[in-house]
N, C-alpha and C positions, 0 to 999 in steps of 0.2 A: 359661417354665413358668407354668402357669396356676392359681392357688391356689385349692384346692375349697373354695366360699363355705362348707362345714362349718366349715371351719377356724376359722370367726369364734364358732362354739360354744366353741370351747376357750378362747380370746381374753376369752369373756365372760363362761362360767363362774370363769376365772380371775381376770380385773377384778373381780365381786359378792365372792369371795374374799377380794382385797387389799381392798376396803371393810370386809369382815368383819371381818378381821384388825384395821386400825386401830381401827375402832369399837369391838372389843371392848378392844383396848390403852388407847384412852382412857376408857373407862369406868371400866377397871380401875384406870386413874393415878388416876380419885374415889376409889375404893375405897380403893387404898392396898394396903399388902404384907398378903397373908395370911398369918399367924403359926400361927394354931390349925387344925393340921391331925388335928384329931380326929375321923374319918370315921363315928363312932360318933354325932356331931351334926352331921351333913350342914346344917344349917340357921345354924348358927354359920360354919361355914365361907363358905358359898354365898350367905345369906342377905346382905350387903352389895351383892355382887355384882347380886341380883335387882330389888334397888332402882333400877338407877344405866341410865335410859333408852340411852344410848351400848351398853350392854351388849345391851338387847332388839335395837336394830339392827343389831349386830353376829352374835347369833345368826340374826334374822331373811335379814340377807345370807348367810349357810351355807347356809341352809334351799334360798333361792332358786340359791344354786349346787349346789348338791346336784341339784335338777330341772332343769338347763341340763347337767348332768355327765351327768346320764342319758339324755340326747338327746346327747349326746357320744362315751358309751360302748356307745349303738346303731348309730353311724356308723363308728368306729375301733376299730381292736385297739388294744386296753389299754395293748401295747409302746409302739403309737407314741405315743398320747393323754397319758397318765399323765407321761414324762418332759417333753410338752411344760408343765404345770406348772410345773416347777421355773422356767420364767420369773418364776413371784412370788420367787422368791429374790432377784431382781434388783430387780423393780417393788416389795416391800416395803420394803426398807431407805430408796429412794429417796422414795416416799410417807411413809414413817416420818421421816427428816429434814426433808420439808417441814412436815405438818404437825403432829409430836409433838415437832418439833428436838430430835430422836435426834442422837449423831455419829455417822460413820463413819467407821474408822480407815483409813490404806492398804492395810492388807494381807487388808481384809472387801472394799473393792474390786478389789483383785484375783480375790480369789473370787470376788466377784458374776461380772467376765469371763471367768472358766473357766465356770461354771454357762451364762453367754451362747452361751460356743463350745459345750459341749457342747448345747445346745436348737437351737443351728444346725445343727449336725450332724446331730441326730436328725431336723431338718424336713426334712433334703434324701434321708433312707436310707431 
């Protein structure tokens, strides 16, 4: 079976994603825990966060997936596009141990393999 060169939309959309993800998790680790969630000072809250370059590149790779997701979502129905996704479920934790040295316990790897089986499944129905 011959894989529709689309599919690498999804593939890439999803990779700018898991960039986004990390980038903004490590910006976040500058930042540090946010405590004051007083939404009434949006600036207090967020404003750390606006500072912390990792963070702009991490919004910025959204952005960019965002417009790869929408050249995505003009090729596939949604059903099938959308679960293929949950691949970062997988490619996250693994990027995040590399290079945040996250753990991962055994039984979030077993999930990860369920989330696998099911995105195989969905690519072949």
């Amino acid at each position: 079976m011959k894989m529709d060169r689309s599919i690498w939309l999804i593939i890439v959309a999803m990779l700018i994603g898991v960039v986004g993800q990390v980038a903004l998790k490590a910006g976040m680790n500058q930042v540090g825990r946010i405590e004051n969630l007083d939404f009434a000072k949006p600036m207090q809250i967020f404003g750390p966060a606006l500072t912390q370059p990792l963070v702009w590149i991490g919004l910025a790779a959204y952005a960019l997936s965002a417009m790869f997701w929408l050249i995505v979502l003009s090729r596939f129905d949604l059903s099938y596009a959308y679960p293929m996704l949950a691949s970062m479920y997988l490619v996250i934790p693994i990027v995040s141990r590399i290079f945040l040295n996250e753990s991962i316990p055994p039984l979030r790897w077993v999930g990860m393999l369920v989330v696998l089986i099911g995105v195989i499944l969905v690519s072949r129905g």
